[in-house]
C-alpha positions as CSV (number, residue, x, y, z in Angstrom):
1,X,0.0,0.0,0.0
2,X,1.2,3.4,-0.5
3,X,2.5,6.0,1.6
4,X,0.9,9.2,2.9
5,X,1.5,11.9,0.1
6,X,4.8,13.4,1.1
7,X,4.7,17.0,1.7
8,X,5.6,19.9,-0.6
9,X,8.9,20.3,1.1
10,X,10.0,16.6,0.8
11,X,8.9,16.8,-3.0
12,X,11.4,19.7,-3.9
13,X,14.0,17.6,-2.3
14,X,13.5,14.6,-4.4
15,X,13.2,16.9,-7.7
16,X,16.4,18.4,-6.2
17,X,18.4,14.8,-6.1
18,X,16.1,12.8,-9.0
19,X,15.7,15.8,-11.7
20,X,18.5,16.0,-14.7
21,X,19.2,20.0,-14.3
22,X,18.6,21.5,-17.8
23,X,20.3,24.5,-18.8
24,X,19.1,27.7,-21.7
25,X,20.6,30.3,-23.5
26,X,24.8,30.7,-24.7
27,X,25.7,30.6,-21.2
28,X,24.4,27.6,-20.3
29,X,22.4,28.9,-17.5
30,X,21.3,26.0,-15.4
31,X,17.0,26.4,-15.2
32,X,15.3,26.2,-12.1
33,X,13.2,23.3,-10.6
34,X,10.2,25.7,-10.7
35,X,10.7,26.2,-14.3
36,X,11.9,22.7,-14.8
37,X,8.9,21.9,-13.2
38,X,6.0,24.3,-15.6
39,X,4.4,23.3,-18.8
40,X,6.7,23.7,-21.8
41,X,6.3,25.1,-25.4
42,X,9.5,23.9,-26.7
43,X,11.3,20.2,-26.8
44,X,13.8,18.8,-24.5
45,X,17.3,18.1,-25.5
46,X,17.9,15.5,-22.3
47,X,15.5,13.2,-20.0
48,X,13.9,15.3,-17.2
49,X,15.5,12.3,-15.1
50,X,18.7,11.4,-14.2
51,X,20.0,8.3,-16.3
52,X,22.6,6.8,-17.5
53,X,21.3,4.7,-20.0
54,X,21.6,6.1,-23.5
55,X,18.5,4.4,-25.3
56,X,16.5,5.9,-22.1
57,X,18.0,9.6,-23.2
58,X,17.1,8.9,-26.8
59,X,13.5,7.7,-26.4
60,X,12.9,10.0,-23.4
61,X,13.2,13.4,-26.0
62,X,10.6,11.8,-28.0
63,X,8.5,10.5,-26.2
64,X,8.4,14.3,-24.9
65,X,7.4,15.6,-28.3
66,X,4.5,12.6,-27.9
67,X,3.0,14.4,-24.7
68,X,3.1,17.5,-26.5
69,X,1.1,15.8,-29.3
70,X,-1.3,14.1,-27.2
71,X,-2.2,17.7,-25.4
72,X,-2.6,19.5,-28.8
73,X,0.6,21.2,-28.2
74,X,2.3,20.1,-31.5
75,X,0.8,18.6,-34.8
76,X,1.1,15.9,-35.1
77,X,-0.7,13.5,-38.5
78,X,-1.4,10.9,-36.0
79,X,-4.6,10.4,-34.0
80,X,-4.6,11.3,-30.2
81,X,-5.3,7.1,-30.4
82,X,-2.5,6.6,-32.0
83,X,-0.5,8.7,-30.0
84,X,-1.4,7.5,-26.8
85,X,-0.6,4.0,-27.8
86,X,2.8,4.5,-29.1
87,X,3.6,6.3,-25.9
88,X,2.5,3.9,-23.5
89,X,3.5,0.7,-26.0
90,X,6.8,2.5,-25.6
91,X,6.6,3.0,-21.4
92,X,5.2,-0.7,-21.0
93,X,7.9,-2.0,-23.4
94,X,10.6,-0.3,-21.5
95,X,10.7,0.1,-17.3
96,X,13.1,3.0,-17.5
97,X,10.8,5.3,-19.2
98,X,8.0,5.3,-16.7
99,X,8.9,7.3,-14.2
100,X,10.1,9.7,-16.8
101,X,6.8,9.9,-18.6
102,X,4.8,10.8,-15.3
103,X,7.1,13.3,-14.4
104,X,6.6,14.9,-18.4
105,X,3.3,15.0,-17.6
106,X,3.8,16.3,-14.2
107,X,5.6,19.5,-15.9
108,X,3.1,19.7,-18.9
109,X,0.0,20.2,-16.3
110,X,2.0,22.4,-14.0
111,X,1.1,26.0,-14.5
112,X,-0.6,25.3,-18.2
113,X,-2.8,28.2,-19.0
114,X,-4.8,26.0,-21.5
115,X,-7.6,24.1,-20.3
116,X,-7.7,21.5,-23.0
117,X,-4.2,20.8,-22.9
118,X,-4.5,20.6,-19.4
119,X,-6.8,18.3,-19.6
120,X,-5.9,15.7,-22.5
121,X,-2.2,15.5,-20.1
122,X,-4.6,14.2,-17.2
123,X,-6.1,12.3,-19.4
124,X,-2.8,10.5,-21.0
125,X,-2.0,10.0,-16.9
126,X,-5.3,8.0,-16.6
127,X,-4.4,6.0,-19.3
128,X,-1.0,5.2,-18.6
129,X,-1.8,4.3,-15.0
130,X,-3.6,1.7,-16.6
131,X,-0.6,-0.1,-17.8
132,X,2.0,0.4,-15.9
133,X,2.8,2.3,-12.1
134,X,5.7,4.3,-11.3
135,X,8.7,2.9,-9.7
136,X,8.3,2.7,-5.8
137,X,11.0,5.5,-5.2
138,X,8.7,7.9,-7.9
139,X,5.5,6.7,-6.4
140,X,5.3,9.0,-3.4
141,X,5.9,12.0,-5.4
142,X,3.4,11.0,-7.9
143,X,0.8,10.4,-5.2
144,X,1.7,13.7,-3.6
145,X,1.2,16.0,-7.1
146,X,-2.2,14.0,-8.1
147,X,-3.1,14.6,-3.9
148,X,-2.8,18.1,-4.4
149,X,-5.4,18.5,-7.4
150,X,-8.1,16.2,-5.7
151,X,-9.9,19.6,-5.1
152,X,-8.1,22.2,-7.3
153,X,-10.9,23.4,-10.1
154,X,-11.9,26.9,-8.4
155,X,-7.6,27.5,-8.3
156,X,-6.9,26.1,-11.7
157,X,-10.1,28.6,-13.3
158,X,-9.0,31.5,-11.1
159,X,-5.6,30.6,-12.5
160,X,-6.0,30.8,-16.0
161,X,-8.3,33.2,-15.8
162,X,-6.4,35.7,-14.2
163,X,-3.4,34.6,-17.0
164,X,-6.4,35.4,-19.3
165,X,-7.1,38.8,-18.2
166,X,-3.5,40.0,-18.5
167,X,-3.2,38.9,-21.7
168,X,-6.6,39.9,-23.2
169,X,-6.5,43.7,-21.1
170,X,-6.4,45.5,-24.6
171,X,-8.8,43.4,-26.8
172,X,-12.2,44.3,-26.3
173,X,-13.7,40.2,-27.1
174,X,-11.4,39.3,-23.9
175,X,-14.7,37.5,-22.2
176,X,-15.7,35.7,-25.0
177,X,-11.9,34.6,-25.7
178,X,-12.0,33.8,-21.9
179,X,-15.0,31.4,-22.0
180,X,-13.5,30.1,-24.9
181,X,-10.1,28.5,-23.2
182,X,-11.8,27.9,-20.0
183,X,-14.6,25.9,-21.5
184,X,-12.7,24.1,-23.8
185,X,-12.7,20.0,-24.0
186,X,-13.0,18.2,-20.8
187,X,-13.7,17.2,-17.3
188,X,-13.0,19.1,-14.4
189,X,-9.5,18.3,-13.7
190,X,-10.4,17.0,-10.0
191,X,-12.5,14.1,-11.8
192,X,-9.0,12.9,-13.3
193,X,-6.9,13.4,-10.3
194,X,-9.7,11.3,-7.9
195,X,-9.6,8.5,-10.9
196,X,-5.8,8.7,-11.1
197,X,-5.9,8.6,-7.3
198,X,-7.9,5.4,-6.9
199,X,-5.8,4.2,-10.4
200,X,-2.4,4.5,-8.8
201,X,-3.3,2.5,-5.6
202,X,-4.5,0.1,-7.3
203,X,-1.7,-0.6,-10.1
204,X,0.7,-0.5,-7.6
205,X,-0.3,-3.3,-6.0
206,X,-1.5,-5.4,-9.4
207,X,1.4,-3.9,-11.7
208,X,-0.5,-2.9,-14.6
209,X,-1.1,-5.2,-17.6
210,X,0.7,-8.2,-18.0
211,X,1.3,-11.3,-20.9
212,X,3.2,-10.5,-23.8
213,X,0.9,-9.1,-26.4
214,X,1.8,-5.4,-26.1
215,X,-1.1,-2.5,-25.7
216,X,-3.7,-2.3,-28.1
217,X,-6.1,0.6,-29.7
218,X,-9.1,-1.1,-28.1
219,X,-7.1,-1.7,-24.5
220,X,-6.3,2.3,-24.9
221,X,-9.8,3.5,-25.8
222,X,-10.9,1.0,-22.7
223,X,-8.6,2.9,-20.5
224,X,-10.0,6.0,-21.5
225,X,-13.7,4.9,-21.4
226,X,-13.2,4.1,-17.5
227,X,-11.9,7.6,-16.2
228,X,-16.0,8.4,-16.8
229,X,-17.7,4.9,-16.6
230,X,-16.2,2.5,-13.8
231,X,-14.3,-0.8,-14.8
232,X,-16.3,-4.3,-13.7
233,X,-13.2,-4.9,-12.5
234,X,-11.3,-2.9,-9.2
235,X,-14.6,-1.3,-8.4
236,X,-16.6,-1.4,-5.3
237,X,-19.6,-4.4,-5.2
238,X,-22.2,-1.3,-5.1
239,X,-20.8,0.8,-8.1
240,X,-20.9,-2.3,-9.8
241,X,-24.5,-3.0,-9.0
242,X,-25.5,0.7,-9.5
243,X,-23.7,-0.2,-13.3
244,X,-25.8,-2.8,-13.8
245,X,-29.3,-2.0,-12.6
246,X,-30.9,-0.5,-16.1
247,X,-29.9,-3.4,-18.1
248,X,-30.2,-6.2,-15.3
249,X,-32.9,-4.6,-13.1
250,X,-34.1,-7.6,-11.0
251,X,-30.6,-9.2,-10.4
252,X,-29.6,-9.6,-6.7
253,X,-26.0,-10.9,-7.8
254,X,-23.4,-9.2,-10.1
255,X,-23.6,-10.2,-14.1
256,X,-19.4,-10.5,-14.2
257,X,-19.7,-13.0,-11.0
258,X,-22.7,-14.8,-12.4
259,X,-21.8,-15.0,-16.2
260,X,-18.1,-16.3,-15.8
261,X,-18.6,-19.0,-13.0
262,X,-21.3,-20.4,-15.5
263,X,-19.1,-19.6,-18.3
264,X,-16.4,-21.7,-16.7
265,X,-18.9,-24.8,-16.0
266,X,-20.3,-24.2,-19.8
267,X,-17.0,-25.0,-20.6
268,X,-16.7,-28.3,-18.4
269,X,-14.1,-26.7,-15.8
270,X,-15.7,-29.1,-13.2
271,X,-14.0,-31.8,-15.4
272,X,-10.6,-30.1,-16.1
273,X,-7.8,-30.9,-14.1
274,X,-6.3,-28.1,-11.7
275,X,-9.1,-25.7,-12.6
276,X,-8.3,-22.7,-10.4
277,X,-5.3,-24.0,-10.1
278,X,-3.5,-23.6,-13.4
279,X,-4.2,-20.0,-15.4
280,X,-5.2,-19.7,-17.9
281,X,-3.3,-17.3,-20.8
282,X,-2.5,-14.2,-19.2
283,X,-3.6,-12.7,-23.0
284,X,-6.4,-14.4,-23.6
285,X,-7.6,-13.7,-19.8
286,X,-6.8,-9.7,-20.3
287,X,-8.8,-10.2,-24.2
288,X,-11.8,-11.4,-22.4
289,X,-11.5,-8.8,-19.6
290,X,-12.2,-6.5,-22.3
291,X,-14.9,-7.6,-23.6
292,X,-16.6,-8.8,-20.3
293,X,-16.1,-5.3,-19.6
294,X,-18.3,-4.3,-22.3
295,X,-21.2,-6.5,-21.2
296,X,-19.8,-9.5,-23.6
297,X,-19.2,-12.8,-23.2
298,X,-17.8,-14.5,-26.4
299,X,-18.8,-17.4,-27.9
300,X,-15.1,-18.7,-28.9
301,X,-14.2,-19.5,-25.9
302,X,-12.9,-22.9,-25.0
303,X,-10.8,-23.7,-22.1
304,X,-12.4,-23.1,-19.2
305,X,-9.4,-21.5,-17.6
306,X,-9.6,-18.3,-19.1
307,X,-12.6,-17.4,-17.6
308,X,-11.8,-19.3,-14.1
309,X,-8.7,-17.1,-14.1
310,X,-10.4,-13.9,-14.9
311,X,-13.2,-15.1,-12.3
312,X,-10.5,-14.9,-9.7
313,X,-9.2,-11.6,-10.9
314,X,-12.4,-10.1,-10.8
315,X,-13.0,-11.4,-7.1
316,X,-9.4,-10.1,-6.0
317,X,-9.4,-6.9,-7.7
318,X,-12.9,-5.2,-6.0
319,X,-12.0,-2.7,-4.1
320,X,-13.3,-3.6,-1.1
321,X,-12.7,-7.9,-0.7
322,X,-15.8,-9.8,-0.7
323,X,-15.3,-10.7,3.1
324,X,-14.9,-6.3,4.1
325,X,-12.1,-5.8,6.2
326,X,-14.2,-5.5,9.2
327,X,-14.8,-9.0,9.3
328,X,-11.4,-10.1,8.8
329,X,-10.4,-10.9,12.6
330,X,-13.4,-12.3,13.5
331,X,-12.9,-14.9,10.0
332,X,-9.6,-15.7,11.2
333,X,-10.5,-16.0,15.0
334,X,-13.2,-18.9,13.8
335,X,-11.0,-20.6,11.3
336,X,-11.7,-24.0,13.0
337,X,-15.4,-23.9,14.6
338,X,-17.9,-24.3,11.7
339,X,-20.7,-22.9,13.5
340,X,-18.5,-19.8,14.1
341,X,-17.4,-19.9,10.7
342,X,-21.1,-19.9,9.2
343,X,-22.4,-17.1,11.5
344,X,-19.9,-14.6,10.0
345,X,-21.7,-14.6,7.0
346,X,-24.7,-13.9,8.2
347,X,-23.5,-10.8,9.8
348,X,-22.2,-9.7,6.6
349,X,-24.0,-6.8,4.5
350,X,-26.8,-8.3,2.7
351,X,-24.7,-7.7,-0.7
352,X,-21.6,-8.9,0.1
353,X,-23.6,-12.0,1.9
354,X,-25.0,-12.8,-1.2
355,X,-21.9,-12.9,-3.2
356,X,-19.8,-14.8,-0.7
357,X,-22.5,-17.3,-0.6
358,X,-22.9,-17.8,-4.7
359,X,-19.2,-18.1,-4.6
360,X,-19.3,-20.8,-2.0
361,X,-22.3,-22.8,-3.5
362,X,-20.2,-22.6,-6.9
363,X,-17.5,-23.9,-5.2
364,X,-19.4,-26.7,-3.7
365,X,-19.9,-28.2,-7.0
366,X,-15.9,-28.6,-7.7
367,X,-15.7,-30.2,-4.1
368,X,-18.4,-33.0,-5.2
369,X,-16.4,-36.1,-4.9
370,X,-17.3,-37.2,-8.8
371,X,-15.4,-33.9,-9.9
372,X,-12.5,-34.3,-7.2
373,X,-11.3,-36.8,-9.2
374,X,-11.3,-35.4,-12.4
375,X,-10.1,-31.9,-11.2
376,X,-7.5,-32.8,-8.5
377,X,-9.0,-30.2,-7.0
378,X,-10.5,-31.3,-3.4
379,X,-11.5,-28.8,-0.8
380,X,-8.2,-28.2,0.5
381,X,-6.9,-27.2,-2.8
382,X,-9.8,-24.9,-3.6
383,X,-9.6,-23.1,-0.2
384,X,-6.0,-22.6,-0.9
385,X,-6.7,-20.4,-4.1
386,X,-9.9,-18.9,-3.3
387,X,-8.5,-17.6,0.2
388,X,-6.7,-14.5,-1.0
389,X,-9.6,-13.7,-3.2
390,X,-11.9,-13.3,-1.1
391,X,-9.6,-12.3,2.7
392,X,-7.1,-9.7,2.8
393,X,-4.8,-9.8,5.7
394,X,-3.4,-5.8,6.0
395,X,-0.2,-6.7,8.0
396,X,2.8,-5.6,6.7
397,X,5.2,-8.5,9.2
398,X,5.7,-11.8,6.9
399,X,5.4,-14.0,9.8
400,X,1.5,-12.5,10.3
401,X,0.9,-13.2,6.9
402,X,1.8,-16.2,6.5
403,X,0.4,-17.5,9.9
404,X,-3.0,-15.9,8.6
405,X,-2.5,-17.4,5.5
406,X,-2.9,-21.1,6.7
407,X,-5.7,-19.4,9.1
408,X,-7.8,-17.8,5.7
409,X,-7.6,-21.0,3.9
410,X,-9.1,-23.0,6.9
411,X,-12.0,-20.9,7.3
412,X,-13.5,-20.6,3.8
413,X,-12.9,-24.6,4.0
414,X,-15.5,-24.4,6.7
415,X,-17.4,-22.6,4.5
416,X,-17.5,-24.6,1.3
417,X,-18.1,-27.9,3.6
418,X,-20.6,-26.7,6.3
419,X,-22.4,-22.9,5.0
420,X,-26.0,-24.2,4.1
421,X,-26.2,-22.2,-0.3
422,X,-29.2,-24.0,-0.9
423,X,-31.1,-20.7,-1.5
424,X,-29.0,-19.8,-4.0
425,X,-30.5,-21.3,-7.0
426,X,-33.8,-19.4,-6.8
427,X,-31.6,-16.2,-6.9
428,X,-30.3,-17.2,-10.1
């Protein structure tokens, strides 16, 4: 998890040590953090980081040009889809230019006196954070800057406007001129700094996309899409019912949890050995994400473990674990008395009841002893994976973790063998 945003002080000391000093002019006068720090008209002739790695120095001049493209600060002939995707193809491709991208955009959305611009740079940051999260030394700082602009609209209008009013004193359409750059494309900047807030705890505990296709136009688009509308997956179990309730108004369960665990049994994953066990391909898994994503289920599909994986993706990435924190001493307090162990989940919220218990009744049906022996998979071996899907133990000491490790798996056995899911079909 991350730190607390590190104050201002602390963040001019780490530009101080981290930022590669850039100099102007025929004497080679060294520019200030402040200005190294404010949006930019012109290129850069070096990274804004220090590095020693020449291909990093290369890429990290155009990738600045890129930014500048993306924001509608240079033509470009390329679509801002186009340029989004080479940029973060090129960050995801190569580690070293991460950090150095999210401090660009740090600088591009400092003190820029166009709102669009300003905008379309918080938008490539929402994107980005989808792939890939800063180094852990660079997250801090990151977390501190998008802190800072959680509630910043009234400064950032006063801002411009004021830039506006010195510029426009002697033209007499100043106002409408105003309104003009003010108004421009996009949201108000705090609704990208709360999303990339939420974003960047999140992908610095998952790491951003994995397998080894690299980004795509539809994954970028995707990324995009989800600043305004909120992903199926990483969001709370209520904003994903609230999502759901025009097109699936009478459903008491979510349509990702329902469709993919019937999805995997469609597919005979009660039959397949080490279902839950063995993932499924890591870009086949992030394919369907997409399209689950988009209220799709395909019909190619045809191993089972693509959407068992995914299914366990979607129950580990909520933001909020199915089991809510609350709950999480008195589940590992019970781990061995059944009776205990069932009376948990009836003091869960009703929601979150529900869910746990369509879980465990799914998971019932892998511990029949007919699919035991096809699967491998006995109850043991399904507590073991579903565990850290469903618990979160928030201890930082390894030997907590793993004690309440052995402690997790033990209680959702008692679950899957003793918790009464009879119910569940009608719900269905």
């Amino acid at each position: 998890t991350l730190r607390k945003p590190i104050s201002q002080s602390s963040m001019a000391d780490w530009a101080s040590k981290n930022l590669n000093m850039h100099t102007q002019g025929i004497f080679r006068r060294r520019i200030s953090i402040s200005n190294m720090l404010s949006w930019n008209g012109g290129s850069i002739k070096k990274p804004m980081l220090i590095t020693s790695n020449r291909t990093i120095k290369k890429e990290a001049c155009e990738m600045f040009k890129l930014v500048q493209s993306y924001m509608g600060d240079r033509q470009t002939r390329m679509d801002r889809n186009h340029v989004a995707l080479v940029t973060v193809t090129k960050c995801w491709s190569m580690q070293g230019l991460r950090d150095e991208l999210y401090i660009q955009l740090i600088r591009q959305t400092t003190d820029n006196m166009c709102y669009r611009s300003l905008a379309w740079g918080w938008e490539l940051m929402a994107i980005s954070l989808a792939f890939f999260s800063p180094s852990p030394k660079f997250q801090s700082y990151l977390e501190g800057y998008i802190y800072r602009h959680l509630d910043s609209d009234e400064k950032i209008a006063q801002h411009i406007k004021e830039h506006l009013d010195l510029k426009n004193k002697k033209i007499t359409k100043s106002r409408k001129k105003r309104k003009q750059n003010t108004e421009d494309e996009g949201l108000p900047i705090s609704t990208y700094a709360k999303y990339c807030y939420r974003k960047l705890h999140k992908v610095a505990i998952t790491g951003g996309k994995k397998g080894l296709r690299k980004p795509t136009v539809e994954e970028i688009t995707h990324a995009r899409n989800a600043i305004l509308t909120p992903s199926l997956f990483g969001s709370s179990l209520e904003e994903i019912m609230l999502r759901q309730q025009d097109m699936y108004p009478g459903s008491k369960l979510p349509w990702v949890q329902t469709q993919l665990s019937q999805q995997v049994l469609a597919l005979g994953g009660e039959q397949t050995e080490g279902i839950f066990r063995i993932p499924g391909d890591i870009d086949e898994v992030n394919a369907l994400k997409l399209q689950v994503d988009q209220w799709r289920i395909p019909n190619s599909l045809s191993d089972p473990n693509i959407p068992a994986s995914l299914l366990k993706l979607w129950y580990r990435e909520l933001e909020e674990p199915v089991i809510p924190q609350q709950f999480y001493k008195e589940c590992i307090s019970n781990y061995e008395n059944p009776d205990a162990a069932v009376a948990v989940v009836q003091l869960l919220p009703e929601l979150n009841r529900l869910v746990l218990c369509y879980l465990i009744h799914f998971l019932q049906i892998f511990a029949q002893p007919s699919n035991v022996g096809r699967t491998k998979m006995d109850v043991n071996n399904l507590a073991m994976v579903m565990a850290p899907n469903c618990l979160r133990c928030q201890s930082d000491d390894p030997r907590v973790i793993f004690e309440n490790t052995r402690k997790e798996m033990s209680f959702l056995r008692m679950l899957i063998v003793h918790l009464d899911t009879s119910f569940i079909k009608g719900l269905v």
